[in-house]
mmCIF file as gemmi writes it, N, C-alpha and C atoms, coordinates in Angstrom:
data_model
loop_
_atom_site.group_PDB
_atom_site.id
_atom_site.type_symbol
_atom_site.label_atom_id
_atom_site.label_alt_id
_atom_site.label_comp_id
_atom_site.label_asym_id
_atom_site.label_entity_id
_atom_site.label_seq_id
_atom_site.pdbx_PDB_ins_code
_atom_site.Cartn_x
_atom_site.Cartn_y
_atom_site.Cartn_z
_atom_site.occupancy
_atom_site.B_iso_or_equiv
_atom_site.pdbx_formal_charge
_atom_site.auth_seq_id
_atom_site.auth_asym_id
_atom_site.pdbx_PDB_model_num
ATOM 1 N N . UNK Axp A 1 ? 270.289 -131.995 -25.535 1 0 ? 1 A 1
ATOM 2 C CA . UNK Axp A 1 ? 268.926 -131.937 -25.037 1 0 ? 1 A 1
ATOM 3 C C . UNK Axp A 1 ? 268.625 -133.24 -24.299 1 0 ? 1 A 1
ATOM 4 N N . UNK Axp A 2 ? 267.822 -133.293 -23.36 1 0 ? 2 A 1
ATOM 5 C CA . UNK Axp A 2 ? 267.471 -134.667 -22.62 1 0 ? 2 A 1
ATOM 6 C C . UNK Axp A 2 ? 266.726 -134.857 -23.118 1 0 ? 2 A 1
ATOM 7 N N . UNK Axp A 3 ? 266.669 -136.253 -23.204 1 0 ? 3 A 1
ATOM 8 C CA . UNK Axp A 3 ? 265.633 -137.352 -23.455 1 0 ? 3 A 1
ATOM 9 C C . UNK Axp A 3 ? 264.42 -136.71 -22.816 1 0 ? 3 A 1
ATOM 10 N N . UNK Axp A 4 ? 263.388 -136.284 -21.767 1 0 ? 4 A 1
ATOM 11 C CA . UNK Axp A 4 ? 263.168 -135.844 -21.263 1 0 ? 4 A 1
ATOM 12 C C . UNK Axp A 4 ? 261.946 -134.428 -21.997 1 0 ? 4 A 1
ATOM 13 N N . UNK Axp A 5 ? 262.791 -133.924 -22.356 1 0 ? 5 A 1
ATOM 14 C CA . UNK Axp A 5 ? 262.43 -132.677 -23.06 1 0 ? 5 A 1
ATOM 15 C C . UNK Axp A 5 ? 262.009 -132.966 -24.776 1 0 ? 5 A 1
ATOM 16 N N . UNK Axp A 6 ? 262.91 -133.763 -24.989 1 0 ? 6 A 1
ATOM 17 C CA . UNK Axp A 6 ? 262.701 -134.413 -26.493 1 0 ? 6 A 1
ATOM 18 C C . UNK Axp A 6 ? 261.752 -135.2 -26.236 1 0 ? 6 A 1
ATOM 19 N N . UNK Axp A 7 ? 261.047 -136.206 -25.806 1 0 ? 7 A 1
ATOM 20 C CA . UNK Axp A 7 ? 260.382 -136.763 -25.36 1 0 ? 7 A 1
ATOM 21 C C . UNK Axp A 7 ? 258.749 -135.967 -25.654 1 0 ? 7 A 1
ATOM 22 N N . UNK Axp A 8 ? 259.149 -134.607 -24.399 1 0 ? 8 A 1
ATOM 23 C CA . UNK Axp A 8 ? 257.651 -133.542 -24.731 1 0 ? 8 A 1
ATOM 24 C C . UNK Axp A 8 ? 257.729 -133.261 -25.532 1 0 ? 8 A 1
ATOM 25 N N . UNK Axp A 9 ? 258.669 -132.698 -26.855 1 0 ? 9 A 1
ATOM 26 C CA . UNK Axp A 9 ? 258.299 -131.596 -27.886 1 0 ? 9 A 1
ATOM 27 C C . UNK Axp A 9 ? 257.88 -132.943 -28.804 1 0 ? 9 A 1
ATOM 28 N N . UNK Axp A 10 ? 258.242 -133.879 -28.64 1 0 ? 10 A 1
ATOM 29 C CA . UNK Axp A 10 ? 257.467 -135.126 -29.877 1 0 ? 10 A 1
ATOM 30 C C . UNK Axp A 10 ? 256.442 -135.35 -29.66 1 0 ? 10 A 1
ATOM 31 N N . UNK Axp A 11 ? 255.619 -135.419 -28.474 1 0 ? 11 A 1
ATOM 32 C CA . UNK Axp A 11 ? 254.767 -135.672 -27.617 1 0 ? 11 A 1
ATOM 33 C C . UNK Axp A 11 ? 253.674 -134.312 -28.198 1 0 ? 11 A 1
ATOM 34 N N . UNK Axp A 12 ? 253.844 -132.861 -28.223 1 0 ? 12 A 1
ATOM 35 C CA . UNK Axp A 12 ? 253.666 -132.082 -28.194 1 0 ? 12 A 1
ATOM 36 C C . UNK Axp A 12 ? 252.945 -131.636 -29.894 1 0 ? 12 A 1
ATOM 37 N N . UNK Axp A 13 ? 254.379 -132.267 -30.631 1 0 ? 13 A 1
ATOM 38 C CA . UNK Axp A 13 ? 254.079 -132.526 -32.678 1 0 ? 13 A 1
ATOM 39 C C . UNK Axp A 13 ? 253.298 -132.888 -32.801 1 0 ? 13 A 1
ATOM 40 N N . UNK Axp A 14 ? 252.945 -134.512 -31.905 1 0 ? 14 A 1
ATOM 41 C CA . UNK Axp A 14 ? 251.867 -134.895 -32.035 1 0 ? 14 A 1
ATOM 42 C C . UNK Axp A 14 ? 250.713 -134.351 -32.126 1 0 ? 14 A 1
ATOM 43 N N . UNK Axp A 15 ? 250.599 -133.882 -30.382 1 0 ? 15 A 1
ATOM 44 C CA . UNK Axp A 15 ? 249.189 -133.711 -30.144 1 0 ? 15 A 1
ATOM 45 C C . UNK Axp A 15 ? 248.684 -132.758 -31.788 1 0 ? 15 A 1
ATOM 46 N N . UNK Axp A 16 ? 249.883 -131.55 -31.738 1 0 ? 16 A 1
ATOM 47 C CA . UNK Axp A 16 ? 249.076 -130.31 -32.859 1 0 ? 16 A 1
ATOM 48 C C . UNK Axp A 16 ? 248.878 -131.264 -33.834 1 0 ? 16 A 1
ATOM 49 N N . UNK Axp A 17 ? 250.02 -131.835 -34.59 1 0 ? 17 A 1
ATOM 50 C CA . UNK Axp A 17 ? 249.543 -132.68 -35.866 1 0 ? 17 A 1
ATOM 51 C C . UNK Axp A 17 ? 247.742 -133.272 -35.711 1 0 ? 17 A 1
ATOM 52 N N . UNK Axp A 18 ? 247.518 -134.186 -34.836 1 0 ? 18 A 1
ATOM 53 C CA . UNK Axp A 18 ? 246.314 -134.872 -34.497 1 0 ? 18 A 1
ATOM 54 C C . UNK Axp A 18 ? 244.847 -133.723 -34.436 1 0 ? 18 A 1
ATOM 55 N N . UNK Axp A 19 ? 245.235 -132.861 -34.221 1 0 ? 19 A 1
ATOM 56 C CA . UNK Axp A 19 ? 244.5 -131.745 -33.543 1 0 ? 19 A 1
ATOM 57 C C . UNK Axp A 19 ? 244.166 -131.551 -35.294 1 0 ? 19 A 1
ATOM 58 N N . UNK Axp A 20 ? 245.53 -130.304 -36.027 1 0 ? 20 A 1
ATOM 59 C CA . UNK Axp A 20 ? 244.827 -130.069 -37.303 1 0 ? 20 A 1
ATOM 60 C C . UNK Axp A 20 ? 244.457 -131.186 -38.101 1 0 ? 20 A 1
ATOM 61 N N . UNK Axp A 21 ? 245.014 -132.423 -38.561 1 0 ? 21 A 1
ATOM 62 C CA . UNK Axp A 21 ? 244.076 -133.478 -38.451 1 0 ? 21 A 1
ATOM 63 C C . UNK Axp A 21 ? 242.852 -133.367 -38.532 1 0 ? 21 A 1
ATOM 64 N N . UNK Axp A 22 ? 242.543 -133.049 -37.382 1 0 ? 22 A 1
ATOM 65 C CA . UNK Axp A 22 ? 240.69 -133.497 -36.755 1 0 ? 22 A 1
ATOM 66 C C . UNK Axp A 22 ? 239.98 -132.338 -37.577 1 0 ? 22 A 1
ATOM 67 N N . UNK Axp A 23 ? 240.511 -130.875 -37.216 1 0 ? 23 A 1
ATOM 68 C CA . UNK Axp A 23 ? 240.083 -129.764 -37.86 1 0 ? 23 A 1
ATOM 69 C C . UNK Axp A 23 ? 239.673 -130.093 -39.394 1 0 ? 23 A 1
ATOM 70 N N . UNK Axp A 24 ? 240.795 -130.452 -40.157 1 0 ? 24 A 1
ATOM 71 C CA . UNK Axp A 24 ? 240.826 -130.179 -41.655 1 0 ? 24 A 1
ATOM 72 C C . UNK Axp A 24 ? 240.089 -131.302 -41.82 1 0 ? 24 A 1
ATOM 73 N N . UNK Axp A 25 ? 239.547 -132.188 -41.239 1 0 ? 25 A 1
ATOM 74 C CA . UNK Axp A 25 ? 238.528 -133.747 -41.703 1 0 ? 25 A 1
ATOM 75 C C . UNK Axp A 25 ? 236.926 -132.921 -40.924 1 0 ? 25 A 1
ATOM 76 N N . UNK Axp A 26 ? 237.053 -132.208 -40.456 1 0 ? 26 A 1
ATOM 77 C CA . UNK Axp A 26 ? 235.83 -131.46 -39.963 1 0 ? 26 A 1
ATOM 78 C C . UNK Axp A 26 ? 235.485 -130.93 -40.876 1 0 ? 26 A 1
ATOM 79 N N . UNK Axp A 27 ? 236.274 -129.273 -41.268 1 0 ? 27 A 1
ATOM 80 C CA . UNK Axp A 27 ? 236.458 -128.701 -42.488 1 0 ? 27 A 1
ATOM 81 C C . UNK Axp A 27 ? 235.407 -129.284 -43.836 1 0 ? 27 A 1
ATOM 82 N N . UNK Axp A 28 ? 236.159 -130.721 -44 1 0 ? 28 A 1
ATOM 83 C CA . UNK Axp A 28 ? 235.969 -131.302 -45.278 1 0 ? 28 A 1
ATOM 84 C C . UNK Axp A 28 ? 234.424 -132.12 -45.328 1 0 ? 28 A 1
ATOM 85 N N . UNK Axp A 29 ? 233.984 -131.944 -43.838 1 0 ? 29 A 1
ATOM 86 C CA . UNK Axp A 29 ? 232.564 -132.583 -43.568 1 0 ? 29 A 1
ATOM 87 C C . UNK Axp A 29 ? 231.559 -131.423 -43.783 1 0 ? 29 A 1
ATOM 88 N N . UNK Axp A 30 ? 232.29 -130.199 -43.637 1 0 ? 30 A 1
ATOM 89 C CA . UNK Axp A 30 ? 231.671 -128.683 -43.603 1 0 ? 30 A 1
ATOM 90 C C . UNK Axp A 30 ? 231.116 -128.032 -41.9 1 0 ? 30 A 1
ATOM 91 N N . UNK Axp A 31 ? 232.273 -128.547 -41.385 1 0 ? 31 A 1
ATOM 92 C CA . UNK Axp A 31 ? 231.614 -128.36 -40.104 1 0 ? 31 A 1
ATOM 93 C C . UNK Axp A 31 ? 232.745 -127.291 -39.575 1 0 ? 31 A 1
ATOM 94 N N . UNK Axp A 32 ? 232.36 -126.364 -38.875 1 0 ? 32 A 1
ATOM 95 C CA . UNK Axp A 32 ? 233.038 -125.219 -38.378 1 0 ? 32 A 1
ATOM 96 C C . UNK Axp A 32 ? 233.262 -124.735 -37.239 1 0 ? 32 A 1
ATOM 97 N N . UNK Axp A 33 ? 234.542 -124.761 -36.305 1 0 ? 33 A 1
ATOM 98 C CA . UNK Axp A 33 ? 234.341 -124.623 -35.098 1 0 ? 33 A 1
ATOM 99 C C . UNK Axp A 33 ? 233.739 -122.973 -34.151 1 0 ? 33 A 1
ATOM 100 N N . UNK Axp A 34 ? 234.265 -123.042 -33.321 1 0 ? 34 A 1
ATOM 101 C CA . UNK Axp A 34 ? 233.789 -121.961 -32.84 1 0 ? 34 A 1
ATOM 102 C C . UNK Axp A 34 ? 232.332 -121.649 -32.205 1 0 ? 34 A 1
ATOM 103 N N . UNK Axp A 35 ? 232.388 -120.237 -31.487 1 0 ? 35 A 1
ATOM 104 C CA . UNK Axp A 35 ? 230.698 -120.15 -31.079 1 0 ? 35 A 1
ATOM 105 C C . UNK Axp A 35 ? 230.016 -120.034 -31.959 1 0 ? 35 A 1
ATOM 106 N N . UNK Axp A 36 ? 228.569 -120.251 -31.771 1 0 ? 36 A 1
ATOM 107 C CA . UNK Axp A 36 ? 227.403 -119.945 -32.52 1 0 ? 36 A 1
ATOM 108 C C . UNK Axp A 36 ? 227.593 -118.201 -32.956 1 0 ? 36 A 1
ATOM 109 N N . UNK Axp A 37 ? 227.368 -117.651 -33.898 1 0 ? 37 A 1
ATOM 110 C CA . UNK Axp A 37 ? 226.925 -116.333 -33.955 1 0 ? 37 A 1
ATOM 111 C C . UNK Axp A 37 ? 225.14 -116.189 -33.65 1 0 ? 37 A 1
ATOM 112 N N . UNK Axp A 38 ? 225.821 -114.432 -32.989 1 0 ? 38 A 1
ATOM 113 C CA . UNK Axp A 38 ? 224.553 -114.498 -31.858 1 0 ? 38 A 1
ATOM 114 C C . UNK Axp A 38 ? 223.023 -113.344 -32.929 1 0 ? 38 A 1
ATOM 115 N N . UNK Axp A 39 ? 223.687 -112.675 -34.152 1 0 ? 39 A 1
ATOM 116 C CA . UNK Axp A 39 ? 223.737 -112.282 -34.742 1 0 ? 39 A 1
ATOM 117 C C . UNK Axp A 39 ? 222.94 -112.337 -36.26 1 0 ? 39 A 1
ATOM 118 N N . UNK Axp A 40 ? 221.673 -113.045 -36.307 1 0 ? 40 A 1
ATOM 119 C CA . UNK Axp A 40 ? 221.34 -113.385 -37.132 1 0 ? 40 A 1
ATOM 120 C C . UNK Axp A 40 ? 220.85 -111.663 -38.334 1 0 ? 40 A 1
ATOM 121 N N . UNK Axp A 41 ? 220.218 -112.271 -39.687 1 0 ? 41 A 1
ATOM 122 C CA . UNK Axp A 41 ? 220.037 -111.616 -40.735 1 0 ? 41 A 1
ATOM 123 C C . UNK Axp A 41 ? 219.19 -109.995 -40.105 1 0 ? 41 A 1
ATOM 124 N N . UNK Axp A 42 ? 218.5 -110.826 -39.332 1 0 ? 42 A 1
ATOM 125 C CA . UNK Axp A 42 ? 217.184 -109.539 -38.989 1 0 ? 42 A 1
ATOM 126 C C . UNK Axp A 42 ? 217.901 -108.508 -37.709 1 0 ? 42 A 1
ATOM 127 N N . UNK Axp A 43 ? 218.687 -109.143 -36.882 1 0 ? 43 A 1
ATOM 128 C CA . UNK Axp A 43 ? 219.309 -108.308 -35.868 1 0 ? 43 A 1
ATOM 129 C C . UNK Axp A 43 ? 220.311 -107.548 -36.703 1 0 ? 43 A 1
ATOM 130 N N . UNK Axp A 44 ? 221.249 -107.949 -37.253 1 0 ? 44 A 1
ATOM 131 C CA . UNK Axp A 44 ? 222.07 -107.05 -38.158 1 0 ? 44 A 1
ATOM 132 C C . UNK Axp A 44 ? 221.241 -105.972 -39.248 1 0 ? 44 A 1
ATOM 133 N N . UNK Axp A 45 ? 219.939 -106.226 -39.387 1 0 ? 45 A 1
ATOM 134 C CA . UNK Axp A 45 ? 219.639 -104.895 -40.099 1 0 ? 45 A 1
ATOM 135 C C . UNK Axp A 45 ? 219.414 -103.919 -39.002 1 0 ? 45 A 1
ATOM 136 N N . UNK Axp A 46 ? 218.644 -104.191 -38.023 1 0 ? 46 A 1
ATOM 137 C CA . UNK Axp A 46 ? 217.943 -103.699 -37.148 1 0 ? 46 A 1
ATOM 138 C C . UNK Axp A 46 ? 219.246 -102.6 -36.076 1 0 ? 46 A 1
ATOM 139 N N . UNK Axp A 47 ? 220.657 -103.335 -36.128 1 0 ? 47 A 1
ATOM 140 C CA . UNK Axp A 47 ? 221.583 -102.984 -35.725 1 0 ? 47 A 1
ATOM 141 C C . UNK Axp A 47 ? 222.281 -101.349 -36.312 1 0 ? 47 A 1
ATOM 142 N N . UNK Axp A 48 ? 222.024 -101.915 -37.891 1 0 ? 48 A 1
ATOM 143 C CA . UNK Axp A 48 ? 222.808 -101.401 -39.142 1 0 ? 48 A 1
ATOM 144 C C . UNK Axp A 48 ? 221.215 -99.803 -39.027 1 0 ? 48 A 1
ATOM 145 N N . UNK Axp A 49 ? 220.214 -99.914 -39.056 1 0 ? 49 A 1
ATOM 146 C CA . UNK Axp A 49 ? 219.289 -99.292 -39.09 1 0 ? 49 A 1
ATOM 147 C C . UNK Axp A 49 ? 219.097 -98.095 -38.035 1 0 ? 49 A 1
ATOM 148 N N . UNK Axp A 50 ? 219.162 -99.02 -36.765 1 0 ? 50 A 1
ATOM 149 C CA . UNK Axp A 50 ? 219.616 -98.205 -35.745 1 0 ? 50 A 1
ATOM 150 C C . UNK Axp A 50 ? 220.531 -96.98 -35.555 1 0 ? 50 A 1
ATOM 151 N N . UNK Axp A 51 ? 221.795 -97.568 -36.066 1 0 ? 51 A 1
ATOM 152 C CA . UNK Axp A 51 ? 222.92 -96.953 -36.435 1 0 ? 51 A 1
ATOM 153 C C . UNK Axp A 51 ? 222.534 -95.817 -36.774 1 0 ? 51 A 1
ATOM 154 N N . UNK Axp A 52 ? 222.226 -96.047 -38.248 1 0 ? 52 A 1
ATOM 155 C CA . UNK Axp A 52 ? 222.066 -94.946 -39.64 1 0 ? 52 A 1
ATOM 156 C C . UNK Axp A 52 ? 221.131 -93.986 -38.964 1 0 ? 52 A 1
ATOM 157 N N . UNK Axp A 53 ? 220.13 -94.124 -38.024 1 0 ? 53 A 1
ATOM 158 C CA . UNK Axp A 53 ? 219.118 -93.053 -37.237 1 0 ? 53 A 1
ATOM 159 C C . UNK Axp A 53 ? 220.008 -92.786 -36.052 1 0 ? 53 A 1
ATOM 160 N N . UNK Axp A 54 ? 220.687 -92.535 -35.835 1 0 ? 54 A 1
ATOM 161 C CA . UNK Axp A 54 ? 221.758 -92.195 -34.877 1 0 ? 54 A 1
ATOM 162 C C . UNK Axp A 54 ? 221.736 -92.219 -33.6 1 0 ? 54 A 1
ATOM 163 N N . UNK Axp A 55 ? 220.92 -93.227 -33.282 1 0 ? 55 A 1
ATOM 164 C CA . UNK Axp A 55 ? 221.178 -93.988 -31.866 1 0 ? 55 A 1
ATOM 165 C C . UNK Axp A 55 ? 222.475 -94.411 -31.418 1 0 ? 55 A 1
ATOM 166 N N . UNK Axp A 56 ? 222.271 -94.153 -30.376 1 0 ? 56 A 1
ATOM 167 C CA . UNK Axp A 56 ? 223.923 -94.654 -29.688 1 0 ? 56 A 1
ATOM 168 C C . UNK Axp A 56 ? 224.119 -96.423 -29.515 1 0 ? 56 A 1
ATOM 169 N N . UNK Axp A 57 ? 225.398 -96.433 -29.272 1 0 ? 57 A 1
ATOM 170 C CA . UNK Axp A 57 ? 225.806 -97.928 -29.393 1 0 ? 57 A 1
ATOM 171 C C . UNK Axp A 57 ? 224.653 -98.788 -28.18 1 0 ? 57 A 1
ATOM 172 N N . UNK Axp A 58 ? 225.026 -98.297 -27.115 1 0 ? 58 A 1
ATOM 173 C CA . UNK Axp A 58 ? 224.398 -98.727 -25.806 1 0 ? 58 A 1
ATOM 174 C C . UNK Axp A 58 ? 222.672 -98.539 -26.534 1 0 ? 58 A 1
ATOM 175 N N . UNK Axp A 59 ? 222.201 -97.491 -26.579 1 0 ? 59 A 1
ATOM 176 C CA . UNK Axp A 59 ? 220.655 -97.918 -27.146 1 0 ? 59 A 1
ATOM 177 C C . UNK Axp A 59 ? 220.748 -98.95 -27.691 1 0 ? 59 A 1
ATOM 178 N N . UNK Axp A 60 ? 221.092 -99.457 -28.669 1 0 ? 60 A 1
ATOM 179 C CA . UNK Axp A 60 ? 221.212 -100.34 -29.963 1 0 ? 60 A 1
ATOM 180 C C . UNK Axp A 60 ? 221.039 -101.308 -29.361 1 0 ? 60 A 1
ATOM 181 N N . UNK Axp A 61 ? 222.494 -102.107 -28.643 1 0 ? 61 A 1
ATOM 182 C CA . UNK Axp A 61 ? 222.369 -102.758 -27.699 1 0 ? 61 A 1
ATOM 183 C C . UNK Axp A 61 ? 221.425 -103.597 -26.587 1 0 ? 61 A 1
ATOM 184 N N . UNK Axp A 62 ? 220.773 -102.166 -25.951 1 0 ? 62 A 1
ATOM 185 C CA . UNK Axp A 62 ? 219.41 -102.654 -24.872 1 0 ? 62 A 1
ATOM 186 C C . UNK Axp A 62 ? 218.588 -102.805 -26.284 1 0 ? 62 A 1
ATOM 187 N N . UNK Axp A 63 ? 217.894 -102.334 -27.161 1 0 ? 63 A 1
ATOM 188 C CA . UNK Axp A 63 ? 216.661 -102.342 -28.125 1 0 ? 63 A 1
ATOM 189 C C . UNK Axp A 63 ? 216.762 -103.964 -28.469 1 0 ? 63 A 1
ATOM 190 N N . UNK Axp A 64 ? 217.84 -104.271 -29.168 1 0 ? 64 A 1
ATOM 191 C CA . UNK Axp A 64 ? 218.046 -105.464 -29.908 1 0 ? 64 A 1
ATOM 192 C C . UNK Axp A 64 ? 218.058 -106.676 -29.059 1 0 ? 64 A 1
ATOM 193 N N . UNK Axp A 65 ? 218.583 -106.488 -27.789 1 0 ? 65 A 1
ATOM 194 C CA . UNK Axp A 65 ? 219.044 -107.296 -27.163 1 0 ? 65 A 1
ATOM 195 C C . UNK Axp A 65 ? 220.278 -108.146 -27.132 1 0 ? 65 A 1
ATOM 196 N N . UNK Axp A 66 ? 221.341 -106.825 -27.264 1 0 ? 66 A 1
ATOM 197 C CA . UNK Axp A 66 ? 223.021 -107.817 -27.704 1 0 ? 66 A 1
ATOM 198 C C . UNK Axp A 66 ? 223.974 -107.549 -27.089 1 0 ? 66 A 1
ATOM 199 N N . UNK Axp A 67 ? 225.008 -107.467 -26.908 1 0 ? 67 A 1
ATOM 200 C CA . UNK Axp A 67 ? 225.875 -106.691 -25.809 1 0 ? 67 A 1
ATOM 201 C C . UNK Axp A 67 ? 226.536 -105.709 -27.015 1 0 ? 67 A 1
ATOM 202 N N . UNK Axp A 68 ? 227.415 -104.574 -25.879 1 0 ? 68 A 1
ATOM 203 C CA . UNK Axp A 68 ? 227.642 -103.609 -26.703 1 0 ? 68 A 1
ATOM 204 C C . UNK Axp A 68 ? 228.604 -104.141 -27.267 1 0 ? 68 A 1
ATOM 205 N N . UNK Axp A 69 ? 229.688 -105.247 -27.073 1 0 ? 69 A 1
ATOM 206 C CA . UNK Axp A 69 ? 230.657 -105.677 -28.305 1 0 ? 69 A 1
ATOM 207 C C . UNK Axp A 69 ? 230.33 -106.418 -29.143 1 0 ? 69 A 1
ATOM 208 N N . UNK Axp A 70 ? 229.289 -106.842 -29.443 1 0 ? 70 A 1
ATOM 209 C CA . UNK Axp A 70 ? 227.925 -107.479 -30.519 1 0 ? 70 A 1
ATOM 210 C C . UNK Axp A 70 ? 227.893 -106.196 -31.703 1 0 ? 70 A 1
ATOM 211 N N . UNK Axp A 71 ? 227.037 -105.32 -31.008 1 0 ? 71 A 1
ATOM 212 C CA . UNK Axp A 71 ? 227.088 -103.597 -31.853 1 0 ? 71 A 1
ATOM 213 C C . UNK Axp A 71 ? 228.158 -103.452 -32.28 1 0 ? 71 A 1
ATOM 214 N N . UNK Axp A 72 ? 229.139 -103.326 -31.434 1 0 ? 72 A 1
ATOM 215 C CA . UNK Axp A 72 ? 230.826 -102.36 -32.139 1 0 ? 72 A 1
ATOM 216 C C . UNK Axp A 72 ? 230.787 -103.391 -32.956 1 0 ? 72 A 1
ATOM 217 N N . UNK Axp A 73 ? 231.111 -105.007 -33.42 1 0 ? 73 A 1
ATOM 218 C CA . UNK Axp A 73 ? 231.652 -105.648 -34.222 1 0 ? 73 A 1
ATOM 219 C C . UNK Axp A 73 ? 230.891 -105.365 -35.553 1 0 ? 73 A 1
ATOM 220 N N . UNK Axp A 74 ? 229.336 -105.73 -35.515 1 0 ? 74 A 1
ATOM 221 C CA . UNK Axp A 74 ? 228.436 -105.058 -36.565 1 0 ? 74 A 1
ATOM 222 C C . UNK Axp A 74 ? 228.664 -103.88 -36.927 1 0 ? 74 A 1
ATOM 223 N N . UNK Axp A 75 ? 228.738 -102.874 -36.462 1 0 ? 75 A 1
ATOM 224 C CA . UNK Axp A 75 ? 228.955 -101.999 -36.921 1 0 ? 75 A 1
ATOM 225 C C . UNK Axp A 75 ? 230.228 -101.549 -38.168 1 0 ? 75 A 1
ATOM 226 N N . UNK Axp A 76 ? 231.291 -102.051 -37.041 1 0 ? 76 A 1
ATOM 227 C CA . UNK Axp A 76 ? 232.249 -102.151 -37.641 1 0 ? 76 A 1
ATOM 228 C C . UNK Axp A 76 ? 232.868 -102.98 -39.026 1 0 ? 76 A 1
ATOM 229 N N . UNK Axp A 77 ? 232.086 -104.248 -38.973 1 0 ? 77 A 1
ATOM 230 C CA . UNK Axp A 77 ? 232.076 -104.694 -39.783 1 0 ? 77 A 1
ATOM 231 C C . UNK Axp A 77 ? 231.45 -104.104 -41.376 1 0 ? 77 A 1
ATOM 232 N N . UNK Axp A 78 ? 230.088 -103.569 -40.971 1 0 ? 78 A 1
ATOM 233 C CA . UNK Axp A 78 ? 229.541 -103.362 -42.219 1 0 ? 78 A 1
ATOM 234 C C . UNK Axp A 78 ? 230.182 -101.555 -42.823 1 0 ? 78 A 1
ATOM 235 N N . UNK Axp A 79 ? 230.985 -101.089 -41.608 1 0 ? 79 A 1
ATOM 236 C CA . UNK Axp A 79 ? 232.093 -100.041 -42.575 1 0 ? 79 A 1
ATOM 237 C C . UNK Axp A 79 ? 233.152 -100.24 -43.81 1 0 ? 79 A 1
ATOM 238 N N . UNK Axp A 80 ? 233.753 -101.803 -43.593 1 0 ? 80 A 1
ATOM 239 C CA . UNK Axp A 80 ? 234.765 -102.148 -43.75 1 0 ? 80 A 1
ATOM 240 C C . UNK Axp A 80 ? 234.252 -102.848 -45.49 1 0 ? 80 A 1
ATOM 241 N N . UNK Axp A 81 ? 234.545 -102.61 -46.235 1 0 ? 81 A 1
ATOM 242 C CA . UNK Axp A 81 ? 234.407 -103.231 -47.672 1 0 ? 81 A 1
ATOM 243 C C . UNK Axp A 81 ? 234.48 -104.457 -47.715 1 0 ? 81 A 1
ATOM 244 N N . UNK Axp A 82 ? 233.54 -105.22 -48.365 1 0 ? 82 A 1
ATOM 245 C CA . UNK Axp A 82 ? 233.26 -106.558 -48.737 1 0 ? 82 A 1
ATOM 246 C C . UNK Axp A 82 ? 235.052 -107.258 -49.261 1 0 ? 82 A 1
ATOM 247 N N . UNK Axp A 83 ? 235.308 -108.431 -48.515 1 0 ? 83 A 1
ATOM 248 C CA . UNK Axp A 83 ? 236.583 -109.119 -49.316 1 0 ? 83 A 1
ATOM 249 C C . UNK Axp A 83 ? 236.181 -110.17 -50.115 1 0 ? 83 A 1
């Protein structure tokens, strides 16, 4: 292997090492990456409610104000048994 190439993949250990690093000292501050959820307590009933009166996804959607892969995930989610 060249110097060269060995060079990047050490270069490379690093960066990830440094990276989870940063994560797991975040973690331990309680801080969590990722987007905001758009999704709060009252839209998920209103979602879940919707549903159960058998409005379509797209209604749900325009009413609440969420996009329709907002709906499918709620939805989907609250099929799926508590882990």
């Amino acid at each position: 292997m060249s110097d060269g190439v060995a060079l990047a993949e050490d270069r490379r250990r690093d960066i990830v090492r440094k990276t989870r690093d940063g994560l797991d000292a975040a973690a331990r501050r309680g801080r969590k990456g990722g987007r905001p959820r758009v999704v709060d307590d009252d839209k998920r009933r209103a979602i879940l409610a919707r549903h159960a009166e058998g409005q379509s996804l797209r209604e749900i959607a325009r009413g609440v104000g969420v996009s329709l892969a907002v709906v499918h995930g709620e939805v989907r989610a609250a099929r799926q048994p508590a882990e």
